[in-house]
C-alpha positions as CSV (number, residue, x, y, z in Angstrom):
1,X,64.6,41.9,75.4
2,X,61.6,44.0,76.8
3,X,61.6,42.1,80.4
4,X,62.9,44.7,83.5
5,X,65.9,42.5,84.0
6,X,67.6,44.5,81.1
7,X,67.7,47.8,83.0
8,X,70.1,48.4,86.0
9,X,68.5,52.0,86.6
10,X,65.0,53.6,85.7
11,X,64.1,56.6,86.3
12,X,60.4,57.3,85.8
13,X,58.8,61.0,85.2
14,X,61.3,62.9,87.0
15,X,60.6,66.4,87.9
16,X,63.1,68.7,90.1
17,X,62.7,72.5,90.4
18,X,64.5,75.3,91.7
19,X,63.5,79.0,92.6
20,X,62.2,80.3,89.1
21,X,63.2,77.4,87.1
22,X,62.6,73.8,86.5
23,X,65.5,71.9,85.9
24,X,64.0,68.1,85.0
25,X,60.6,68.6,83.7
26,X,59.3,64.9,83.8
27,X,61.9,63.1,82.5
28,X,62.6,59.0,82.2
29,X,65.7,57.5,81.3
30,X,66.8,53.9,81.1
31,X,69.9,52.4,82.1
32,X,71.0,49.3,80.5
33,X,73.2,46.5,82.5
34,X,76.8,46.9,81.0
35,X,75.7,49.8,78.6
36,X,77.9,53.4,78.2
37,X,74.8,55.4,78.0
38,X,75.4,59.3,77.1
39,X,73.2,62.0,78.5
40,X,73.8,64.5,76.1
41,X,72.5,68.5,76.5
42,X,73.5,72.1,76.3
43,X,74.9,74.0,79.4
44,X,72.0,74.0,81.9
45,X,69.6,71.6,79.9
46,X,69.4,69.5,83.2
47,X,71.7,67.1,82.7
48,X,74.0,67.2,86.2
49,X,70.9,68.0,88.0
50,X,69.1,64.5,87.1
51,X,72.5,62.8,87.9
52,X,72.3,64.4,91.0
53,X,68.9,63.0,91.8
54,X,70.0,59.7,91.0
55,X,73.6,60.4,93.2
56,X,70.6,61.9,96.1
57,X,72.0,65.2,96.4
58,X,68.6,66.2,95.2
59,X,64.9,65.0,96.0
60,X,62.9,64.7,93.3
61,X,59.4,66.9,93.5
62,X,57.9,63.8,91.2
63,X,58.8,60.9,89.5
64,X,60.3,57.2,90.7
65,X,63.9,55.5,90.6
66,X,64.1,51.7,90.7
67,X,67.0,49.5,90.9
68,X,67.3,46.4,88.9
69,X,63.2,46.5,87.9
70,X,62.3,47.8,92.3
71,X,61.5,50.9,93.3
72,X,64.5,52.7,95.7
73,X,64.5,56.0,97.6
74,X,67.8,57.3,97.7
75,X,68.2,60.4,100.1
76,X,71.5,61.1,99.8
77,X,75.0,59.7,98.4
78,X,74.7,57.3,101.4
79,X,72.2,55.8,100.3
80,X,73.2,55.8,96.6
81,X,77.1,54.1,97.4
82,X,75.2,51.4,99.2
83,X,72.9,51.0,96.3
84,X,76.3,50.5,94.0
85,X,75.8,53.8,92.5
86,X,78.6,56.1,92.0
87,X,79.2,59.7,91.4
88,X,82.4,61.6,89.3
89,X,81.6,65.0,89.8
90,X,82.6,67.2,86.9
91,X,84.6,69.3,89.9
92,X,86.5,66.9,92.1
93,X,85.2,66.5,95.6
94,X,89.1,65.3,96.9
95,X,91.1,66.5,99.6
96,X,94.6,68.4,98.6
97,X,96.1,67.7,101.3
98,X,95.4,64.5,101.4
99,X,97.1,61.8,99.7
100,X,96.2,60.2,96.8
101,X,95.4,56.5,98.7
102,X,93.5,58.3,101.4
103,X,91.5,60.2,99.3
104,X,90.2,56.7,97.7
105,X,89.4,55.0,101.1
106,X,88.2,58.5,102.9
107,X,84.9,57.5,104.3
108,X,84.9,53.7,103.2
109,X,88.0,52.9,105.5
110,X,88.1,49.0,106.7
111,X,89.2,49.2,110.3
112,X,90.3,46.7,113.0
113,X,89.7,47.8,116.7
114,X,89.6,51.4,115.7
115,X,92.4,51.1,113.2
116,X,92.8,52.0,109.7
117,X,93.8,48.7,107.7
118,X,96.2,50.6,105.5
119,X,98.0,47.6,103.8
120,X,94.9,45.9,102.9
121,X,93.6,49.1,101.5
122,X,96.3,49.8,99.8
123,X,96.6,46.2,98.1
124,X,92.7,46.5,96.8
125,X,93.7,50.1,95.6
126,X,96.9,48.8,93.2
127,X,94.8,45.6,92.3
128,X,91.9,47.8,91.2
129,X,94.5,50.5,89.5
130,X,96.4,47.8,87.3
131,X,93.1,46.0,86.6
132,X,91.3,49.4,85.0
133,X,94.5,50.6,83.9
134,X,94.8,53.3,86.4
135,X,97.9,54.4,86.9
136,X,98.5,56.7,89.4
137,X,101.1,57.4,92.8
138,X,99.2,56.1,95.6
139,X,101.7,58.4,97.9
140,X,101.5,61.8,96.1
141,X,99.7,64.8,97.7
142,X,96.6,65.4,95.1
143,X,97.3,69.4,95.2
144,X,100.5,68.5,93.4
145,X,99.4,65.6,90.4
146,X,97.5,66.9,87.5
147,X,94.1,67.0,86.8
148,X,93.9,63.6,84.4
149,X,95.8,61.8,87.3
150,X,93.0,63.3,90.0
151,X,90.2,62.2,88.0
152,X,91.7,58.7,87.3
153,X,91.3,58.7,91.7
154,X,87.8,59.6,91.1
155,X,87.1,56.6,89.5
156,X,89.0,54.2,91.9
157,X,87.1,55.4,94.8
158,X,84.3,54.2,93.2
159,X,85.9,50.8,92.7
160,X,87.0,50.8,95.5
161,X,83.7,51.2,97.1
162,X,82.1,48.2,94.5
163,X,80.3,50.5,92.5
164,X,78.4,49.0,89.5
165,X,76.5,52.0,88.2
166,X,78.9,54.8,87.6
167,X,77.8,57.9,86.5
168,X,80.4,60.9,84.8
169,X,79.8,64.2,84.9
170,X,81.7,65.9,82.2
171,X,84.8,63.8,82.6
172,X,86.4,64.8,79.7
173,X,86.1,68.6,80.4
174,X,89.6,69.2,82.4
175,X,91.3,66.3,80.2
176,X,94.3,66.6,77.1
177,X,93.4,64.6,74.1
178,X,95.8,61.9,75.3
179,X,93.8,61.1,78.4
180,X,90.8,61.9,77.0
181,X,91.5,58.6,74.9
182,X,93.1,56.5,77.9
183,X,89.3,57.7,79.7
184,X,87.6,56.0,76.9
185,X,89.4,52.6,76.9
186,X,88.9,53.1,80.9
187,X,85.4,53.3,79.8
188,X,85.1,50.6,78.2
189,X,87.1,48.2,79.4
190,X,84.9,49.6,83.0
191,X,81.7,48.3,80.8
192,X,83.8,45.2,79.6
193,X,83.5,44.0,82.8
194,X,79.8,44.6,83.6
195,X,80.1,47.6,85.0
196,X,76.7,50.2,83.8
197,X,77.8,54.0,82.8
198,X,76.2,56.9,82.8
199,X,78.7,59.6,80.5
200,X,77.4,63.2,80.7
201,X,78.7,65.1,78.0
202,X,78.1,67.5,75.2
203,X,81.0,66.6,73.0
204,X,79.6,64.6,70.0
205,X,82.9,63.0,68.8
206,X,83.2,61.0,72.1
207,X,79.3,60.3,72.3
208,X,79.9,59.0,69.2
209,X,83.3,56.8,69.8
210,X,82.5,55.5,73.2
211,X,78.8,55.1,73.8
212,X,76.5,52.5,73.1
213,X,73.0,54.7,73.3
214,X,72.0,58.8,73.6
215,X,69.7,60.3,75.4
216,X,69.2,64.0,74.8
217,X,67.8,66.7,77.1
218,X,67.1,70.4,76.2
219,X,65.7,73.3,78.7
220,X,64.8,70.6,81.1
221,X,63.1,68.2,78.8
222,X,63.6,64.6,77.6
223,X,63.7,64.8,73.7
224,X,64.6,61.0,72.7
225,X,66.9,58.8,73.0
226,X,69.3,56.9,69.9
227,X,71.1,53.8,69.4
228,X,74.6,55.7,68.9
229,X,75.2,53.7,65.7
230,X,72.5,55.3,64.2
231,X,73.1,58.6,64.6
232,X,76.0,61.2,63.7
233,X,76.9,64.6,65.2
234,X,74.6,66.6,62.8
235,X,71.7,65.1,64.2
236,X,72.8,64.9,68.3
237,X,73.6,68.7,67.9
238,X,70.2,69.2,66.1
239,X,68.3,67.3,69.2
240,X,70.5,69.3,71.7
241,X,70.1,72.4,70.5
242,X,67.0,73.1,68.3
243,X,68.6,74.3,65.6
244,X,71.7,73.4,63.2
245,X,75.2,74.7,64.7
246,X,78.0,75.3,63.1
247,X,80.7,73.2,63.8
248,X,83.7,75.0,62.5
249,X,85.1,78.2,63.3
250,X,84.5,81.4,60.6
251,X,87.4,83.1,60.0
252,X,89.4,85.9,57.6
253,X,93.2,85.4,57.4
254,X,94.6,87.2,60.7
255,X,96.1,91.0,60.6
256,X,98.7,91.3,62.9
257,X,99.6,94.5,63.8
258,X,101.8,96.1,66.4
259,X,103.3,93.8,69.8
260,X,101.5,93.6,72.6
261,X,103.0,90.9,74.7
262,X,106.3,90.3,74.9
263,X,107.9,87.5,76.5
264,X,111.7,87.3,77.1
265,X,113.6,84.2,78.4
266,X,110.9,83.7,80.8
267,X,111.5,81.6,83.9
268,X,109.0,80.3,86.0
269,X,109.8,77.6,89.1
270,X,107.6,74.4,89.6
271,X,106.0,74.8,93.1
272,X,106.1,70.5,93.0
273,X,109.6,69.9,92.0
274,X,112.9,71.3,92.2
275,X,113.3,72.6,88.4
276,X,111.3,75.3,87.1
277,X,107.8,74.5,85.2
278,X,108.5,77.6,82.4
279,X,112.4,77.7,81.2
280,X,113.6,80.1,78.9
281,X,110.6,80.8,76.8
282,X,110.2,84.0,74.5
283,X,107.7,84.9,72.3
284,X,105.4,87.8,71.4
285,X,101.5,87.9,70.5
286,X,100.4,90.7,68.0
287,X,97.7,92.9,68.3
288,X,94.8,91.2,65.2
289,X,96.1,87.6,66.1
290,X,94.8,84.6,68.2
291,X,98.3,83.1,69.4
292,X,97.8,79.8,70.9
293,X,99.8,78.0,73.3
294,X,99.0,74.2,73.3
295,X,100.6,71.4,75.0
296,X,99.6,68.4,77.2
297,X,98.5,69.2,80.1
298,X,101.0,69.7,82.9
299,X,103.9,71.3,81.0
300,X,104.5,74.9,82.0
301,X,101.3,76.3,80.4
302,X,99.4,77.0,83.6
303,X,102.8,78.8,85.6
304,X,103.2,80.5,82.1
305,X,99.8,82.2,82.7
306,X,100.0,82.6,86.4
307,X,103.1,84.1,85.5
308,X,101.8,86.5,82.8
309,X,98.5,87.0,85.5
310,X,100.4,87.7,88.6
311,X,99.2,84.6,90.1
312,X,102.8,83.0,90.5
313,X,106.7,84.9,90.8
314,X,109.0,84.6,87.7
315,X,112.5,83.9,88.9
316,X,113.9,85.1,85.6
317,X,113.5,86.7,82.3
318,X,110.6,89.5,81.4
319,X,107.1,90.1,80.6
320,X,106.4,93.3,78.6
321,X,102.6,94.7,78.0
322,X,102.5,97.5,75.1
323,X,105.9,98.2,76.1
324,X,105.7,98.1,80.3
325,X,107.5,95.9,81.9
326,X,105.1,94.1,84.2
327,X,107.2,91.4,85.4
328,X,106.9,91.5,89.0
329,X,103.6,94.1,88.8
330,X,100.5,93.4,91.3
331,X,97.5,92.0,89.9
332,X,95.8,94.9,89.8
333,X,98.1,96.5,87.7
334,X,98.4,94.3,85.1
335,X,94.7,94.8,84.7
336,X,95.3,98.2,84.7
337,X,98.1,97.8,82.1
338,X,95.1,95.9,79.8
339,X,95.2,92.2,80.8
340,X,91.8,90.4,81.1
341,X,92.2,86.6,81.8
342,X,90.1,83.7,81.5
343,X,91.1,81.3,84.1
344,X,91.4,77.9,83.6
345,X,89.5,77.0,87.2
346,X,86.3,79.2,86.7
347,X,85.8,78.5,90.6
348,X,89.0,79.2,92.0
349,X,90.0,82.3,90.6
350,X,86.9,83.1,88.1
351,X,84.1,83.6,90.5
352,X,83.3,84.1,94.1
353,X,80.9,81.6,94.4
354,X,78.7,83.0,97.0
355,X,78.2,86.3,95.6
356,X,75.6,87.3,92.9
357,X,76.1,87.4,89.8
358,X,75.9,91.3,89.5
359,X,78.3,91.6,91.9
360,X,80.8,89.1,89.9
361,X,80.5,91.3,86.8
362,X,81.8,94.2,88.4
363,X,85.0,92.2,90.5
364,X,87.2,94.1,88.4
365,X,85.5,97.4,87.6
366,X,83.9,98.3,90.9
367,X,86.3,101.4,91.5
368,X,85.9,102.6,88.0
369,X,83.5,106.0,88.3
370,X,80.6,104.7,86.2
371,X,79.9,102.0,89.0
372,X,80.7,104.0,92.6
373,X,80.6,107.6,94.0
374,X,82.5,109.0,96.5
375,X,83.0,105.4,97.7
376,X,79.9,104.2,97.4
377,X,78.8,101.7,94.9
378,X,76.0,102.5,92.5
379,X,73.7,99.4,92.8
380,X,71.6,100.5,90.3
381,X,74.4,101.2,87.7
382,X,76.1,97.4,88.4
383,X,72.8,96.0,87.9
384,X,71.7,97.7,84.5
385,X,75.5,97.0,83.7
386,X,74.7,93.4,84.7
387,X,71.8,93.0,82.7
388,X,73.4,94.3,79.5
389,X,76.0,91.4,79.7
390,X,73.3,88.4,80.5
391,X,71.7,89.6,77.6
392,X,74.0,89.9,75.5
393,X,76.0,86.9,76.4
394,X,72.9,84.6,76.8
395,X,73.9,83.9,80.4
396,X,70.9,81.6,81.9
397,X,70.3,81.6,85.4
398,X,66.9,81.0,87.5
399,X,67.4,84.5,89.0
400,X,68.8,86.9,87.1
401,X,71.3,89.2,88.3
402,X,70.7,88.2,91.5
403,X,71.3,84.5,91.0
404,X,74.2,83.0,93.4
405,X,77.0,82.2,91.3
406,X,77.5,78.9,92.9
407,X,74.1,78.1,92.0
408,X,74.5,78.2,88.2
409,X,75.1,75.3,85.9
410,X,79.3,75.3,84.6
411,X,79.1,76.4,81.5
412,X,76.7,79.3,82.6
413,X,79.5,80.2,85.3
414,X,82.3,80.4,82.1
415,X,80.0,81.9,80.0
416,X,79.9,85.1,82.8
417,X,83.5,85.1,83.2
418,X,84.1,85.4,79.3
419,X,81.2,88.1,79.4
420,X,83.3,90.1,81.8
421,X,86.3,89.6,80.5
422,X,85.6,90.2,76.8
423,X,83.5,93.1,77.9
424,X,86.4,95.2,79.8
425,X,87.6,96.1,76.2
426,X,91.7,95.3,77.3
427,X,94.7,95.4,74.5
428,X,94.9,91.7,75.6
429,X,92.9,88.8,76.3
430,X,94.4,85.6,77.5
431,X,92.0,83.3,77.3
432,X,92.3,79.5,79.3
433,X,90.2,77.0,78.3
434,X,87.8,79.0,77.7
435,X,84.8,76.7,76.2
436,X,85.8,73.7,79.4
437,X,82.8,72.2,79.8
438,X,80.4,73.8,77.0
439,X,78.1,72.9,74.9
440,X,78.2,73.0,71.4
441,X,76.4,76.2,71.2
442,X,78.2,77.9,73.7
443,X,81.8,77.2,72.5
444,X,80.3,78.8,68.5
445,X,79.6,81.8,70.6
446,X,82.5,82.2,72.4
447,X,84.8,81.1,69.3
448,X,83.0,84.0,67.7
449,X,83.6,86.6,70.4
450,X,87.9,85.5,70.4
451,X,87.7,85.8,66.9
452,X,85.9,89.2,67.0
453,X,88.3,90.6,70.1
454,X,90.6,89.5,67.6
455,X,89.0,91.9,64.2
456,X,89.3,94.7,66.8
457,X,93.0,94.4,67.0
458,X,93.1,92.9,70.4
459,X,95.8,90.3,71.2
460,X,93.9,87.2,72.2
461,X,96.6,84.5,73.7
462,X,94.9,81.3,73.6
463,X,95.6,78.1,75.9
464,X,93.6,74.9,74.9
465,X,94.4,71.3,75.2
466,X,91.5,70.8,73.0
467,X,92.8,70.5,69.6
468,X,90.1,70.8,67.5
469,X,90.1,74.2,68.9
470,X,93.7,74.6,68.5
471,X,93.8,74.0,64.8
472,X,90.3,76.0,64.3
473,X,90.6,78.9,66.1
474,X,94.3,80.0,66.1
475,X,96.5,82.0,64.0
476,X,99.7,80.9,65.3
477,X,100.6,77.3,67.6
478,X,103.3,77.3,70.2
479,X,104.0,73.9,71.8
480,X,104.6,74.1,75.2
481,X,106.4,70.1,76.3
482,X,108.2,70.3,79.8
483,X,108.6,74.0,80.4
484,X,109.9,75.0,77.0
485,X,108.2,76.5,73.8
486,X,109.1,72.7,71.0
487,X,107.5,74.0,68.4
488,X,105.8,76.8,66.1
489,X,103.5,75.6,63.8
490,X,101.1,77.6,61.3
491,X,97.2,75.8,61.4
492,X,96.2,75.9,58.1
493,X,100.0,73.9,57.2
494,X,100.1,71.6,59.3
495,X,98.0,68.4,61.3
496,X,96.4,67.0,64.1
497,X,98.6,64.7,64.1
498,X,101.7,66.6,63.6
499,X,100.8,68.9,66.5
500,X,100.1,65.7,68.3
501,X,103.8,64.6,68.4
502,X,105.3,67.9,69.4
503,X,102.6,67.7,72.2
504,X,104.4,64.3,73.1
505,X,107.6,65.6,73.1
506,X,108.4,63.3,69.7
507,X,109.3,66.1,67.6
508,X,110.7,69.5,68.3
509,X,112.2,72.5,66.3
510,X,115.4,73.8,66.7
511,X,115.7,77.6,67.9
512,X,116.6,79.9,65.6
């Protein structure tokens, strides 16, 4: 099997750096024709950055790429889509106001005499979509379907554009567990059909279902790669990280103590449809308790927060922090009124990209004493205050405090946010996805730092669609299915599978 017609994709000693850091250090990975192959690393271990090389969003400082055994130079994503090499970004490059079909032919429209050959288009796009198993609405805006359903157009616009490499960044990261599994049929039935993958991730239990080989990077480095059937999570983790991790969440029996949230007969309207996204839901989260809210995604939990956040109106019902009624209160003072929030999209509402990172530590705090006088802000304070938190929260950056956020890798972003968060010390925490997109390392830590928030009496309200974290981190589970609270289920009782069909909508108690 040794001959170079086996591999689709080298790449040969490839080294990329950035200001004060050196994201591949000489690194070769091979791409077998019709193979899932994982690329498997912490947060920042260099794993997007080498996709990007191979996408040409970056130049390489050393090292080769060939193409089916000869040696290419790809300068940018041009050159790489007409190479058959395409790109799902672990944020989606799509147009909101664009719909779905346009978004897939954006850029590789066939025209006739300056026209856009829209039935033809559209033919290829439902031929490809019932081929892959890609449902999705051709006609829908892509600011109103949900995430699974935008990534889903992701992948067709690379079938669309005849794509035989295929590389994911992270796809799983935004995803429920329900499309999590549909991506890994899509997956394979992708390399069914000859099709070579490239599958960043750092979630072991889908390296381990759906690829065929592992190749593991850490700080920049090429550690080894592994035939996936001979290998187990223990191990991966042990390559990615250095060290053994523990897998499981460490946890006394929860104390609750007095209410800090209260939520009465909340309703929240859907900006998509007619109905409203949260109807009639009540419930309370305790100070000493980790209350999560899980669900599928799409089903009132992210109005729910924008509610509780400020984000988005509530037509009806209340929302009552340590006894204030905070309803219809600005933003500002609902932080006041101790509400730290996690956001689900760390780049939307999380971070300002283009700022530093010093200066996206203090977003909140900048007005409090300890960082300005008379009006002017005490640089010197934010950065020592800056410091403290990189420290403490391991955030890696090539810079420092003075890194761009933008710049950083995603799970260094979230790990910031949940720094700044954690570190403001509120009555409650309300915590989104908080370990999206993180390594294995990572999510220990920050499963640690709920759990302590937690030992200090905090309220910590939890929303995850992942649901290992659901059953291992929280006290309580409310299932949120089309706007409305189906279920409340105790974790150590009950089981994945269980909270799987209230999820669905198959099961649901009755109030009261």
């Amino acid at each position: 099997m040794g001959n170079q017609q086996d591999y689709v994709i080298e790449m040969l000693h490839i080294t990329k750096e950035f200001p004060g850091i050196k994201a591949n250090d000489d690194i070769t990975l091979q791409l077998r024709r019709g193979e899932i192959h994982a690329l498997l690393g912490e947060n920042g271990a260099g794993k997007s950055t080498l996709m990007s090389v191979l996408f040409g969003l970056y130049q390489p400082e050393q090292g080769v790429i060939k193409k089916d055994g000869k040696e290419v130079t790809i300068h940018d994503p041009n050159d790489a889509t007409a190479l058959h090499i395409g790109m799902v970004h672990q944020h989606f490059k799509l147009i909101d106001v664009f719909t779905v079909l346009d978004n897939i032919i954006l850029g590789a429209e066939d025209t006739k005499m300056g026209f856009v050959q829209r039935r033809q288009a559209r033919q290829k796009v439902q031929r490809l979509s019932e081929q892959y198993g890609l449902r999705v609405d051709l006609d829908a805006k892509v600011e109103n379907i949900t995430v699974g359903m935008q990534q889903r157009v992701e992948i067709l616009k690379m079938l669309y554009r005849d794509n035989e490499v295929l590389i994911f960044d992270e796809p799983t990261a935004v995803l429920t567990p329900q499309e999590i599994e549909e991506l890994m049929q899509i997956m394979k039935g992708l390399a069914k059909e000859g099709k070579s993958i490239l599958f960043i991730s750092h979630k072991l239990n889908e390296i381990m279902e759906v690829s065929d080989r592992v190749s593991v990077l850490r700080k920049g480095r090429y550690i080894g790669t592994v035939n996936t059937a001979e290998t187990n999570p223990v191990e991966l983790s042990r390559m990615m990280v250095g060290h053994d991790v523990q897998l499981v969440v460490d946890k006394s029996p929860a104390n609750p103590g007095e209410v800090v949230l209260e939520i009465e007969n909340l309703h929240v309207p859907s900006k998509l449809y007619k109905h409203d996204a949260v109807k009639d839901v009540s419930f309370q989260a305790r100070s000493g308790e980790i209350v999560c809210i899980a669900g599928i995604d799409g089903n009132g939990q992210t109005e729910l927060v924008y509610a509780l956040s400020g984000l988005e109106k509530a037509s009806a019902g209340a929302i009552r922090l340590n006894g204030t009624d905070i309803t219809h209160a600005p933003i500002s003072k609902r932080s006041e009124a101790g509400l730290s929030h996690i956001p689900e999209d760390r780049h939307k509402h999380g971070l300002v990209l283009d700022y530093t990172l010093e200066q996206n530590m203090v977003l909140q705090s900048y007005e409090e004493p300890r960082f300005q006088k008379m009006g002017f802000i005490r640089f010197g304070e934010v950065r020592k205050y800056a410091e403290r938190l990189i420290e403490q929260y391991d955030v890696r950056s090539g810079q420092g405090p003075v890194t761009i956020a933008r710049s950083m890798s995603g799970g260094n972003q979230q790990k910031a946010i949940v720094a700044r968060e954690i570190d403001r010390d509120l009555p409650l925490v309300i915590a989104v996805q908080p370990t999206r997109g993180l390594d294995v390392g990572a999510i220990e830590y920050i499963h640690k730092q709920l759990v302590y928030q937690r030992d200090q009496g905090k309220a910590v309200l939890l929303v995850s669609l992942e649901l290992d974290e659901v059953m291992n981190l929280s006290d309580r589970i409310l299932v949120m299915y089309e706007g409305e609270i189906v279920g409340e289920l105790d974790p150590r009782r009950t089981t994945v599978e269980e909270l799987g069909l209230y999820m669905a909508g198959a099961k649901r108690q009755n109030k009261g």
